[in-house]
N, C-alpha and C positions, 0 to 999 in steps of 0.2 A: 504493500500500500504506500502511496505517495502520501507524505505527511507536510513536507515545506520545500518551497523551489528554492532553486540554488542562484546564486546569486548571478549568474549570465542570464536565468530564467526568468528572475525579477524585472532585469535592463530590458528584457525581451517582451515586455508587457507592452513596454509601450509604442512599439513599432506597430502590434497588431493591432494597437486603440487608434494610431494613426491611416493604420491600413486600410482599414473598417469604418474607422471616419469620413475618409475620404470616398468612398463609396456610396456610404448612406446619401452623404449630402451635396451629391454627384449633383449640376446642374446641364451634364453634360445630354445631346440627347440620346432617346434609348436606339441601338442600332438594332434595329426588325428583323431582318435577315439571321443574325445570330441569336435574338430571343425566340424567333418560331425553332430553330433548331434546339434549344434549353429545353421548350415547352413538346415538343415531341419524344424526350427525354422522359417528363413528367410525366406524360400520359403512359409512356410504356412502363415505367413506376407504378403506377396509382390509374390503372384504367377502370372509367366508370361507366363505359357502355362499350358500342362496341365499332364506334370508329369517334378519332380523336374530335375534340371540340372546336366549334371554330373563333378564331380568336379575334379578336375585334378590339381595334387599338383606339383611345381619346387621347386628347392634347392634354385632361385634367380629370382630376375624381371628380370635381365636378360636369363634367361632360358627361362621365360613367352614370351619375347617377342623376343626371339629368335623363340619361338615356331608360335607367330604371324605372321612371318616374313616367315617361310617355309608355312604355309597353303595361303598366301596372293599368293604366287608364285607359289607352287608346281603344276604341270599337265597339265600346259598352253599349252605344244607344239599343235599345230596344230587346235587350239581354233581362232573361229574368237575375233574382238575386243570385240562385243558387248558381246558375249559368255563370255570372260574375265573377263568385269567389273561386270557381273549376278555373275560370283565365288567369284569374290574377294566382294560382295557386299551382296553375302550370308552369310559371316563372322558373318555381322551384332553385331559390337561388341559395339552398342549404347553411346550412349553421352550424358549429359545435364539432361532436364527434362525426367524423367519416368526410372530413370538408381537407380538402387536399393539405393545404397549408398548414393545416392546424398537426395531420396524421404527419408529416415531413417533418415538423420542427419537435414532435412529440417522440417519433419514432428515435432520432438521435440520442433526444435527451435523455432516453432512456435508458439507450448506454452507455451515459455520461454520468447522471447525477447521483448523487450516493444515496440522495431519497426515493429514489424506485428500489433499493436494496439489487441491483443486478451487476453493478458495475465494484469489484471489491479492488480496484486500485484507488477511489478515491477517497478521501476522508471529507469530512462536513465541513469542518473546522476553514480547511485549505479552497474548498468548494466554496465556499460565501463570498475570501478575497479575492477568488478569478471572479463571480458573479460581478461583484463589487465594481471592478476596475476592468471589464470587457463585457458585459451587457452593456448593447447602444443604446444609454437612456434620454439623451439627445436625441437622436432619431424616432426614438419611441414614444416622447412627448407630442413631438410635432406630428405625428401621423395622429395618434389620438384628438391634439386640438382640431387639429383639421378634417377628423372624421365625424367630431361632435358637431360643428358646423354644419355640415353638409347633412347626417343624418336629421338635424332638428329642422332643415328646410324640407327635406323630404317627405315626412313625415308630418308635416304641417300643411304641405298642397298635398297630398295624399289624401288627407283626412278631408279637405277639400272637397277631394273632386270625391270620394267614396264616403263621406259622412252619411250616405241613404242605404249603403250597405256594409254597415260597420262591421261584419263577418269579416266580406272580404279584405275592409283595410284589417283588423287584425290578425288574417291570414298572410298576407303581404309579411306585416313588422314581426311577426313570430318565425318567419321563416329567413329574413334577409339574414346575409351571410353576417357573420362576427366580425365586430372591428377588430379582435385578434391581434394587438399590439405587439405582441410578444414576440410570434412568428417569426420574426427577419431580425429580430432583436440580437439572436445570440450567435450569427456569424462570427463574430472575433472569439466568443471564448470558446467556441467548436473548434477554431481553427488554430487555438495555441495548443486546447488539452491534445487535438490527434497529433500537431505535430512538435511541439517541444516536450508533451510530455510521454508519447506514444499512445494512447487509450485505444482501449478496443472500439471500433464501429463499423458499421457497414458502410463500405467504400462507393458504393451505387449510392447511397442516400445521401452522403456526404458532398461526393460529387456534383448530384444533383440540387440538391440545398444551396451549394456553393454558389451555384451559376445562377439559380434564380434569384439571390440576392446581389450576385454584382451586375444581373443583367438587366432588374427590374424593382426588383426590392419590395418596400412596402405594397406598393398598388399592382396586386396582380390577384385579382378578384376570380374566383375560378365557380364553375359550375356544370354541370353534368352536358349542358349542350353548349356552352362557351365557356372559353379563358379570356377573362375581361383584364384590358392593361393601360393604366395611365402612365402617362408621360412623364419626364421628371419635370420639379421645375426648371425657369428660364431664368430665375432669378430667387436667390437666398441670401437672408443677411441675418448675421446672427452678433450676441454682445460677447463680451469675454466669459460667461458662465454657459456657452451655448443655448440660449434663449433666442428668439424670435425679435429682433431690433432693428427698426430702421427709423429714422428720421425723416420727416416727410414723404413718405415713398415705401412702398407695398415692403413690406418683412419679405413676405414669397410672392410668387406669382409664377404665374402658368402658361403658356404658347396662344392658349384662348384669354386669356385676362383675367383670369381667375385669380386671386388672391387675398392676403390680409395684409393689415397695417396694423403693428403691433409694436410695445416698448416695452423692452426688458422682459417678455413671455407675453404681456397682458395684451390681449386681441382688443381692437377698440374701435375697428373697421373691417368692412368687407367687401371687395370687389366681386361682383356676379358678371359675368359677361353682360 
């Protein structure tokens, strides 16, 4: 059992918090061609029917779930209720257990972390400081505030357009996928335990983990007849505690104008296209 790193191992922390950094808060944009090839990867991983999904790319999660938002509503007229909640419930845009991303960052973890009891090279103790100093909790802020955003506008023209058949809106919100922060979260410290410290894991799952976090990251929304994929952003500005800061002019924003304007973390505006 590994009980304390050695002190090259220590130095070595912090190259993969820069590696991993640099990744998450890539403004770079996503090259297609090499994420459709990541994403047929995935499916031959994790296949949920029986030919792969088709993937459908936005400029911005807002775009994505602007796009959720017209298929939840679109072609209702003259639909009884129960008809309704059958469309809106064919979405089936999954949640929780058996949702790709969730089963890929789980699947690892659990031959990682010394709380599934499977993994007897780790100890708890040791396991907290890697958690500590290599989960992207930078990365993992900003996807969360900007998923609460966007869920609480969805869900408020949602309730809108279906407040006559409230089944189906809450058929809709009981099924939309997890905002699942965690997910993309632990790239760096997957990728120091396998490789400065050796740990057992599956080299397929690793592999493919790997790639869909440098090639897409957070916003890759998956579901049984689509892999849904946002853009990164076009623009990121953050203060010295990794928070969300810009001075007159949008913290982030998006290829479609999507964005917030934010200081020190605190969101205090928002661009909609």
């Amino acid at each position: 059992m590994i009980t304390k790193l050695t002190p090259q191992q220590q130095e070595l922390i912090a190259s993969y918090q820069r590696k991993w950094r640099a990744i998450s808060l890539s403004t770079e944009r996503i090259d297609r061609k090499r994420l459709l090839a990541v994403l047929e990867e995935v499916y031959s991983l994790y296949p949920e029917g029986g030919t792969m999904p088709e993937v459908i790319f936005f400029e911005s999660p807002y775009g994505a779930f602007s796009a959720e938002l017209i298929l939840a509503t679109a072609n209702f007229n003259g639909l009884t209720d129960d008809e309704i909640i059958n469309e809106v419930a064919s979405l089936q845009t999954l949640r929780g257990e058996g949702q790709i991303r969730t089963d890929l960052w789980f699947d690892l973890h659990t031959y990682l972390s010394p709380n599934i009891g499977l993994n007897p090279q780790n100890n708890q103790e040791l396991w907290e400081v890697l958690t500590k100093n290599l989960v992207d909790e930078v990365g993992m802020t900003i996807h969360e505030q900007l998923w609460k955003i966007l869920w609480n506008w969805l869900t408020e023209r949602l309730w809108s357009e279906l407040k006559d058949t409230p089944d189906a809106y809450y058929c809709f919100y009981n099924n939309f996928i997890d905002r699942d922060s965690e997910w993309a979260s632990y790239a760096g410290l997957f990728d120091f335990c396998i490789n400065e410290l050796s740990y057992q894991h599956d080299q397929e799952e690793w592999n493919v983990y790997q790639a869909v976090c440098s090639e897409c990251g957070w916003w890759f929304l998956p579901s049984p007849t689509h892999y849904i994929i946002c853009d990164r952003p076009t623009k990121l500005l953050l203060d010295d505690r990794g928070k969300l800061h810009a001075d007159k002019e949008p913290a982030i924003q998006f290829a479609d104008g999507f964005g917030v304007y934010a200081r020190h973390g605190e969101i205090y505006s928002i661009c909609f296209p």
